[in-house]
C-alpha positions as CSV (number, residue, x, y, z in Angstrom):
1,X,124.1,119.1,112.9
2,X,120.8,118.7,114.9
3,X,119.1,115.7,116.3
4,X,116.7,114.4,114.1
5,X,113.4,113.1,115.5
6,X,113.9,109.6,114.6
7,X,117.5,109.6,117.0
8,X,114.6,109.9,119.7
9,X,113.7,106.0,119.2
10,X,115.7,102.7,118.8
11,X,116.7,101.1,115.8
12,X,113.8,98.4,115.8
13,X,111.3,101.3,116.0
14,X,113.0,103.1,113.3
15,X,113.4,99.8,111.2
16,X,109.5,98.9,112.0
17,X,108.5,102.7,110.9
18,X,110.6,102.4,108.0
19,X,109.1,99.2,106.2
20,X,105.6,99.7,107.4
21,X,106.1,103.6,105.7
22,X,107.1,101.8,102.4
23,X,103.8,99.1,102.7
24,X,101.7,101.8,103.4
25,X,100.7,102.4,99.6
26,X,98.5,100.4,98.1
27,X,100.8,100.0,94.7
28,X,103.5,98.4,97.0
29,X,100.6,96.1,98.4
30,X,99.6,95.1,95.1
31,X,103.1,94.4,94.0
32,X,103.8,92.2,97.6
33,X,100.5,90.2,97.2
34,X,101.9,89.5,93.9
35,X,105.0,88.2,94.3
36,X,103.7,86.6,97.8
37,X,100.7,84.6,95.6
38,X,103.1,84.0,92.6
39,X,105.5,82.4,95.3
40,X,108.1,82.5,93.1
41,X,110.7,85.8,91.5
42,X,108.7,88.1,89.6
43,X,110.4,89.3,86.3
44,X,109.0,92.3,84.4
45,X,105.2,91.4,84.4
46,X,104.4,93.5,87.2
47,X,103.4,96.4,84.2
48,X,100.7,94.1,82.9
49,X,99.5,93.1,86.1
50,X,99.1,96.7,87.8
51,X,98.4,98.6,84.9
52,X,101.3,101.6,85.7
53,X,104.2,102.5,84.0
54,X,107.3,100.9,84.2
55,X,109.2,104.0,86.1
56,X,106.1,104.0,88.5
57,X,106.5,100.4,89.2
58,X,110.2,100.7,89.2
59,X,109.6,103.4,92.1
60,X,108.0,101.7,94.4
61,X,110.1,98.5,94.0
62,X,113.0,100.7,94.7
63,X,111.4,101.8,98.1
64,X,110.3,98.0,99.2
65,X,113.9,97.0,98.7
66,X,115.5,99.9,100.3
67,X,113.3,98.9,103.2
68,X,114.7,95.6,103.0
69,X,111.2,94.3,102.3
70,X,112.3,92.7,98.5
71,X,115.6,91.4,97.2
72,X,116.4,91.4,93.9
73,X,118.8,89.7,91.8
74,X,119.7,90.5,87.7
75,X,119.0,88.0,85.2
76,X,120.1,89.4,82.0
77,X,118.6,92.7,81.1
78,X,115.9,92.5,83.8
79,X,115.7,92.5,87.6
80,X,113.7,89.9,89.6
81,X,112.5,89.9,92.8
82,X,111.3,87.9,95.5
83,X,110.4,88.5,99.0
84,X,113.3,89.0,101.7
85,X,112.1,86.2,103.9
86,X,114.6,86.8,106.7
87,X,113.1,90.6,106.7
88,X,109.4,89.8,106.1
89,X,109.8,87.0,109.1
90,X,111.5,89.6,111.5
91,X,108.8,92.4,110.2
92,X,105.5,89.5,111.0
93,X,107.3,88.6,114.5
94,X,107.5,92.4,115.3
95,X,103.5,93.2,114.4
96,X,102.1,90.3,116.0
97,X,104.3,91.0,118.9
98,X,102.7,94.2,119.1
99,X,99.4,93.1,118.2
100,X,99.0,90.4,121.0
101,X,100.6,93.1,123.5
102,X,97.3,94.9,123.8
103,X,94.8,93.3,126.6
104,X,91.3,94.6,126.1
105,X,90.7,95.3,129.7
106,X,88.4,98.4,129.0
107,X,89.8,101.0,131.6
108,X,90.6,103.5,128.7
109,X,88.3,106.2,127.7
């Protein structure tokens, strides 16, 4: 089998591309800034709150988690989740990092 493009960069980069790929939709925003300003598990409201079905919901959760972004635990019939805080920690170190890298030193084009 061939190399794949992403075997061109380290694990960090491919972690870092990987959960900022699953942020990068603004259903998987909504649902972060809602569990982020509920501050708590969310439970099965996320349908009333966002306004899509439950499979598209279900989707995108799927994605944040895979990313390692969410955990989620089962409580009888439905899933909750809450922010992984050891990931989203890790994930605000790495952009910030990144972010305070660049000086402004206006030699570019």
């Amino acid at each position: 089998m061939g190399v794949t493009k992403t075997d061109n960069f380290n694990d960090e980069q491919n972690r870092l591309a990987t959960q900022l790929k699953a942020i990068a939709h603004p259903a998987r925003i909504a649902i972060l800034q809602h569990i982020i300003n509920a501050n708590a598990c969310i439970c099965g409201d996320l349908v009333d709150e966002l306004g899509l079905a439950q499979a598209t919901i279900s989707q995108h959760l799927k994605e944040l988690k895979n990313a390692g972004l969410i955990q989620g635990t089962i409580e009888g019939v439905s899933v909750c989740y809450c922010i992984e805080l050891k990931a989203w920690k890790a994930l605000q170190n790495e952009i910030n990092t990144m972010f305070t890298s660049y000086k402004d030193v206006n030699t570019c084009c």
